[in-house]
Every structure is written in C-alpha cells, then in structure tokens.
C-alpha positions in Angstrom: 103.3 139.1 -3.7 100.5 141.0 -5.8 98.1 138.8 -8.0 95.0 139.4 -9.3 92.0 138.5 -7.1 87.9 138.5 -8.7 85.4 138.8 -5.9 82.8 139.2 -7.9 81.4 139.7 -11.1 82.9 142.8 -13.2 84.7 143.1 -9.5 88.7 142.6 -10.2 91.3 143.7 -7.6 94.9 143.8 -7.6 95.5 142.5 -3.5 98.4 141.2 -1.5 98.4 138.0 -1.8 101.0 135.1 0.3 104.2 134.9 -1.5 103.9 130.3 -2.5 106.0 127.7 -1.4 106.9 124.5 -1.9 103.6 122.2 -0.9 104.9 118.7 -2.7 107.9 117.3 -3.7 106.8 117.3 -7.1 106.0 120.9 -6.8 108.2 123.9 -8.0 107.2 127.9 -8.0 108.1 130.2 -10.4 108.8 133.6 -11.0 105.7 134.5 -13.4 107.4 136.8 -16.1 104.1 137.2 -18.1 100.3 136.2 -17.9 97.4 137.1 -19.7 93.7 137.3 -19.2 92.2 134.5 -21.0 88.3 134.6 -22.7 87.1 132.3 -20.3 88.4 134.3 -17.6 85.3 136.6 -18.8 82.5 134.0 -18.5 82.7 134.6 -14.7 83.4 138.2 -14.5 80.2 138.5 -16.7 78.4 136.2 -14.1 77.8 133.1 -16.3 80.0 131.2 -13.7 79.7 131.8 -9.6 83.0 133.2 -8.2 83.5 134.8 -5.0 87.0 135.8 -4.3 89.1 133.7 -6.4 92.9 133.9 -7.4 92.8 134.4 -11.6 95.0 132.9 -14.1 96.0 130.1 -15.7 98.7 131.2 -18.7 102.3 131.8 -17.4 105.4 131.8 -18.6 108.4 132.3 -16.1 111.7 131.7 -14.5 112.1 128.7 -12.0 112.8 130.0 -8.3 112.7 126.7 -6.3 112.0 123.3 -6.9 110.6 120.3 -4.6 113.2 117.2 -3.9 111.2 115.1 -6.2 111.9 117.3 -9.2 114.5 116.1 -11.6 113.8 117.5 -15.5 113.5 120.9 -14.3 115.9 123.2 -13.0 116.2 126.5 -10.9 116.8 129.3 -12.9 115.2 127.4 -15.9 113.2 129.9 -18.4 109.5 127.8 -18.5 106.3 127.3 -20.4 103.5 125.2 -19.1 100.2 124.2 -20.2 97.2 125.6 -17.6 96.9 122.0 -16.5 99.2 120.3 -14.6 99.7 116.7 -15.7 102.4 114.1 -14.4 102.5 112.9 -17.8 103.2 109.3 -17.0 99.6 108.2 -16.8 97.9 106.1 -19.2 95.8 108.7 -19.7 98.8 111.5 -20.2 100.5 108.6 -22.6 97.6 108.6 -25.1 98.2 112.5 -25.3 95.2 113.7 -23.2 97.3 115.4 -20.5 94.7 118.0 -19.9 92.8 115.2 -18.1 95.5 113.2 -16.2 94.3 111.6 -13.6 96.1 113.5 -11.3 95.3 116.8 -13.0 95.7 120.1 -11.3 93.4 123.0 -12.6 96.1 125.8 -12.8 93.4 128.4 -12.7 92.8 127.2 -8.9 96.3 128.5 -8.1 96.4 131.6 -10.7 99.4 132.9 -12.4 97.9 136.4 -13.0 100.5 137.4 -10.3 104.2 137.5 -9.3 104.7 134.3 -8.4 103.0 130.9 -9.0 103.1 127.3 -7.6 102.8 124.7 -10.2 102.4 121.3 -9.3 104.1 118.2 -11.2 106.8 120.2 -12.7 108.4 117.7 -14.0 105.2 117.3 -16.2 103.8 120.1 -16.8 106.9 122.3 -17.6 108.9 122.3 -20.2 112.2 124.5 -20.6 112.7 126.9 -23.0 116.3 127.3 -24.6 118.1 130.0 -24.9 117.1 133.7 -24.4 114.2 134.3 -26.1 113.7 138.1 -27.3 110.6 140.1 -26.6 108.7 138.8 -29.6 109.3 135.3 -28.8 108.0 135.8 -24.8 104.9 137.1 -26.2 104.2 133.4 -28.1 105.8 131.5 -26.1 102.6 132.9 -23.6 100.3 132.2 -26.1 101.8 128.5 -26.2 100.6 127.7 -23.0 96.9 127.7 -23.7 95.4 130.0 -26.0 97.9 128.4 -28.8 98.3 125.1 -27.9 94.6 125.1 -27.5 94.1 126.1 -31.4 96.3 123.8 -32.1 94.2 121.2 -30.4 90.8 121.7 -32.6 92.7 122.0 -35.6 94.6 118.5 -34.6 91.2 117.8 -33.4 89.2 118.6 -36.5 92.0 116.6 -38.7 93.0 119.6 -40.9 95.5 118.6 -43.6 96.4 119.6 -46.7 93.9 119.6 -49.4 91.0 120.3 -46.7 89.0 122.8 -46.4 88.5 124.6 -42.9 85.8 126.6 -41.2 86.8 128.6 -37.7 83.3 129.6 -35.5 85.1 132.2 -32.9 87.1 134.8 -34.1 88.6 135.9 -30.1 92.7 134.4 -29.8 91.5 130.6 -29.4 89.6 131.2 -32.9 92.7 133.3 -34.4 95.6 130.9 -33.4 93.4 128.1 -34.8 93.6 129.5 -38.0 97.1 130.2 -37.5 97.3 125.6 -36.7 95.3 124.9 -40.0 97.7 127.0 -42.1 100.8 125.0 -40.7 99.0 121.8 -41.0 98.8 122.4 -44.5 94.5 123.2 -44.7 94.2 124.6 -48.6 91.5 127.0 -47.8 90.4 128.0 -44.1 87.0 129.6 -44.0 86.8 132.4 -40.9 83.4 133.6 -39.2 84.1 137.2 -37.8 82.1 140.8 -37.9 85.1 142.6 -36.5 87.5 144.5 -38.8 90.5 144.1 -37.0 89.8 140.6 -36.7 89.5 139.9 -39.4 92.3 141.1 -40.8 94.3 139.3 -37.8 92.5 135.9 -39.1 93.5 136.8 -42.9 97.1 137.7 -41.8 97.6 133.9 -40.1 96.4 132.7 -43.2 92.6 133.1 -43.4 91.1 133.1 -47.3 88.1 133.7 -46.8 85.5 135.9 -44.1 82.1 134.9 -43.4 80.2 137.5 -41.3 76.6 135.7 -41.8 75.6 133.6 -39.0 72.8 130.5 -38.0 71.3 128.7 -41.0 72.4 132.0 -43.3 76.2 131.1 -42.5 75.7 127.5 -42.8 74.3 128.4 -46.8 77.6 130.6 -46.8 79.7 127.8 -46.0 78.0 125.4 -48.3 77.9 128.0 -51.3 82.1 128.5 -50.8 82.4 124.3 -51.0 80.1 123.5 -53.8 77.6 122.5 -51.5 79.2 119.6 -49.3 80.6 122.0 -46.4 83.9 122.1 -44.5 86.1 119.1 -43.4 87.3 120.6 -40.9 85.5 123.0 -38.3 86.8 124.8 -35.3 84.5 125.7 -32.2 85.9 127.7 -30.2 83.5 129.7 -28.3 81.2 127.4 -26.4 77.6 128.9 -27.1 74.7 126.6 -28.0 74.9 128.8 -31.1 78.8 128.4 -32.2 78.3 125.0 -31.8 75.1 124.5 -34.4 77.3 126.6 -36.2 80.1 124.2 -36.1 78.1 120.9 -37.0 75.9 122.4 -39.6 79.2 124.0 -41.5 80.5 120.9 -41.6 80.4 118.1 -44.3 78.8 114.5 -43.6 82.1 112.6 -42.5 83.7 115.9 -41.5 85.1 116.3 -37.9 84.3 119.2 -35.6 87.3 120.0 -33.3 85.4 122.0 -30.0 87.6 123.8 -27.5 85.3 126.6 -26.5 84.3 126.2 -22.3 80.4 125.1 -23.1 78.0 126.8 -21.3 74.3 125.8 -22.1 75.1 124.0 -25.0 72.3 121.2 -25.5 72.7 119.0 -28.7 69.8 117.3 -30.2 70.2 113.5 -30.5 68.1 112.7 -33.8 69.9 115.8 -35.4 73.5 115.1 -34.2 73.0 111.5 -35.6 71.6 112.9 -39.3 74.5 115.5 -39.0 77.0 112.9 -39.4 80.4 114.5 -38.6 83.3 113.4 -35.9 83.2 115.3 -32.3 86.6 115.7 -30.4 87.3 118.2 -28.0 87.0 119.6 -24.6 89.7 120.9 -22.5 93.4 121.2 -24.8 96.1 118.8 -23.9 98.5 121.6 -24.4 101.4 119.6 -23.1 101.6 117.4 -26.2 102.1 119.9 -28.3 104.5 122.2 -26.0 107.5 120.8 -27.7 106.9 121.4 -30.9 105.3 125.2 -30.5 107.9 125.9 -28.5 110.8 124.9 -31.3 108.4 126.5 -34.1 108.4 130.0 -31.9 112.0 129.5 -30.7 113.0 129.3 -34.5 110.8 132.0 -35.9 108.7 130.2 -38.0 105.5 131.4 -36.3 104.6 134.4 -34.8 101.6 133.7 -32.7 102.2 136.2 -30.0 101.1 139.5 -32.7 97.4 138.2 -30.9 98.2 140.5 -28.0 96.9 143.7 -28.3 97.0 145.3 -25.5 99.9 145.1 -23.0 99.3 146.2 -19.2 100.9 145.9 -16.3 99.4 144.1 -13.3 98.6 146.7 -11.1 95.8 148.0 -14.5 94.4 143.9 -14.7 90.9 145.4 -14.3 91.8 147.8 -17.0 92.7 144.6 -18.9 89.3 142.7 -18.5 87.5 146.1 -18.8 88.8 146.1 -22.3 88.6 142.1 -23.5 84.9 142.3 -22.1 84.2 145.6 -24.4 86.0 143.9 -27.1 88.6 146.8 -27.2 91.4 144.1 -27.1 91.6 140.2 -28.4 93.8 139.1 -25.7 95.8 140.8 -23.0 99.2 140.3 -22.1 100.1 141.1 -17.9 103.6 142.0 -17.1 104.3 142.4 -13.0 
C-alpha cells in the first residue's frame, strides 16, 4: 500500500509501504477512506521534534476490511471513526472518561493512517460505527471527529463552557476553530477569538465567534479584560502549545476561571508563584476523543453541525507533501487526504 513516510524535517515522501495485518486478536485494519494532516504533524517536519523515517497520521475514517477473533462490537464492512488513541475502554482509567491515556493506550500516529490502509488496535474500543451512508459533507466531519473535533470539544468540556460564560480561544489553526465551534453548542454567551488571519477569522465568526482579538501578550490580556469589565474570561482554550499561548491562556482568564489546554507543549515552562496568584483551573493534555465519539458522531450524522467546512484544501495522497507544504505556509487550516 502507499502511505505517507517523513524522513526528515520538511522531507515527506509518498513510498510503498507493507500492506497490515492482523497482529492481535483485538486488532482490526481498515480501509482508510480519508486522513488528514494534523498541526502537530508540523512540529516535526519543522524540526521541533526528532523524526527519522516515520509512518504519518493519526486521523482516519474508513471501512472495516478484517477483524481479529477477539473482536465482537465491530464488524467487517462497518463504516468507522476512531479517536488517534486506541483505548480498550474498560479500564478504570478509560471509565473515568480519560481514554486518551488508557493504560493500554496505543499512539495511533505510531502506525499512521495517512495511507491506504491502517491497523488499529483495540477495535472494539477505539472504533465506533457510523450509521448509514453518510454523504460527502458528513465524511469530511466525521474526519474532523476523530481528533481535531473531538479535541476542541475536549478544552471547551475542559474549560467548563456553559451558558451564560464568557470564552476566550488562544489558537486560531482547526483545534482553535472547532473549539469555538464546542463553546457555541455548549451554550457559551460570548466566545472571544485571538486570530490575525482574515480567513480565519471569518471561519471562527462563522462557528459562532463574537468577538476578534488580534493583540497579543500583556496587550491581549488588557483586550480581554477591557471586553469583560475587567474580570477576564471563564473559560479559555489553549490550543497551540507555545510558552506564549499558554500565558496567554492564564492571564485572559478570570480568578476561579478554568483553562482547558490541548495544544502538544513544547517549551512551555510555568512559573509557580505566578500560576498560584493566577488562580484559575488547568485541565488538559492529550483529548479523550472516544468519550465524546458518540455524541459528535449523532450531531454530524443529523446535520446539526458542520465541522468538516475546516478543510480547506483537499489533495490526494500521492500530493501529501503538497499538503504540509501548504499548512506549514499557512496557505491551508487543515488538509483533508483522499487515497
């Protein structure tokens, strides 16, 4: 099969790769329909991460082409979302609704599903089957549910948006836009977005955005504080991982508030003696995608959300490099892969 191989930095091939099999019982491989390329796919193609010839991937959504003999929910032929970590979803751990760190966790990205085919292990956990046929809308979100969605979902579940609250969104890339897209369906009655990018921001106003902050540091945190009469947000999304989205994050954010932070940290150093005068709630780290698969699925199934219009650009596999090319530029939000 082909699939999408990084051997270096900026360095992305399209290569032959060995068509997967069965490995465990629990195991089942899938036909990958669509992938993407994700933003932290770009922290190692920049070089902020070491790679040397690594599979890519870790968003898929597919048909079902074999299954191990341990795997009952899920069937072949069986149109498929998963999240891009595999979870048995039995664990205590799982149970609590933190299935992005089972304790048997499988990193996704490991095996990569920007290719034909994919392996994904603990099927009965991770995936979850679609119904019906969805149309060509409805594929395109149904991709984004499997991280970039679900994982907006996350820090704005994380962050405790509600109605009546007011929410800030650091990050304006797909994380930072489907975020926005969470708060307005969990009712948020004003969501605050920081972006410097035109057609971002009209993305971020179209999922429900009212207001655009394009200051940034201690000039966006008196942005923030001047729209909310001086106390700040409830709510704040991170979703970029910098040391400097995440200051941004705490110092938007009221005394009580909570910070939901999903964006991969990379030098991100907190002080102690400010974090403890900051005052706000932290929850994040990686999304537990799979506890909210259900419900995105049956919100995009029934057209009540639209989260796949964050594509932008569309390319088949054998132009992935094209595809990083592009996010890395910042030609394109978020690129959809077909085979």
């Amino acid at each position: 099969m082909r699939g999408v191989i990084m051997h270096s930095p900026g360095d992305v091939r399209i290569e032959e790769r060995p068509d997967p099999t069965i490995e465990q019982p629990t195991d089942a491989v899938i036909r990958v329909t669509a992938s993407c390329i994700c933003g932290s796919d770009l922290w190692p193609y920049r070089g902020a991460e070491s790679v040397e010839d690594a599979p890519m991937g870790h968003e898929y959504v597919g048909v079902v082409e074999q299954i191990g003999s341990a795997v009952k929910e899920i069937q072949v032929g069986d149109y498929v979302v998963g999240s891009f970590v595999a979870s048995d979803n039995t664990c205590e751990i799982c149970l609590a609704g933190f299935q992005s760190r089972c304790i048997h966790q499988v990193m996704i990205g490991a095996i990569g599903t920007q290719a034909e085919k994919a392996r994904i292990p603990l099927a009965d956990g991770t995936l979850v089957k679609v119904p019906g046929e969805p149309t060509e809308a409805q594929a395109k979100s149904l991709l984004a549910a499997s991280d970039v969605l679900g994982t907006g979902w996350f820090a704005a579940v994380a962050a405790e948006t509600g109605p009546g609250k007011t929410v800030a969104v650091v990050g304006d890339g797909a994380v930072g836009l489907l975020g926005i897209l969470a708060a307005k369906r969990l009712g948020a009655e004003r969501i605050i977005a920081f972006s410097r990018h035109a057609d971002r921001q009209a993305l971020a106003k179209q999922f429900g955005a009212t207001d655009i902050v394009e200051e940034r540091g201690e000039a966006g945190n008196a942005k923030i504080k001047e729209l909310t009469g001086g106390y700040g947000a409830h709510s704040t999304i991170e979703a970029v991982g910098t040391q400097e989205s995440m200051l941004q994050a705490i110092g938007s954010t009221r005394p009580g508030g909570h910070v939901g932070y999903v964006g991969v940290s990379h030098g991100v150093e907190l002080d102690g003696l400010d974090l403890f005068f900051a005052t706000v709630n932290l929850l994040g780290g990686p999304a537990p995608v799979r506890r909210f698969l259900p419900e995105l699925i049956d919100l995009i199934m029934t057209d009540q959300i639209d989260p796949g219009i964050v594509f932008d650009l569309s390319l088949p596999l054998d132009q992935a490099a094209e595809g990083y090319r592009a996010m890395d530029e910042r030609r394109a939000t978020k690129v959809l892969l077909t085979p």
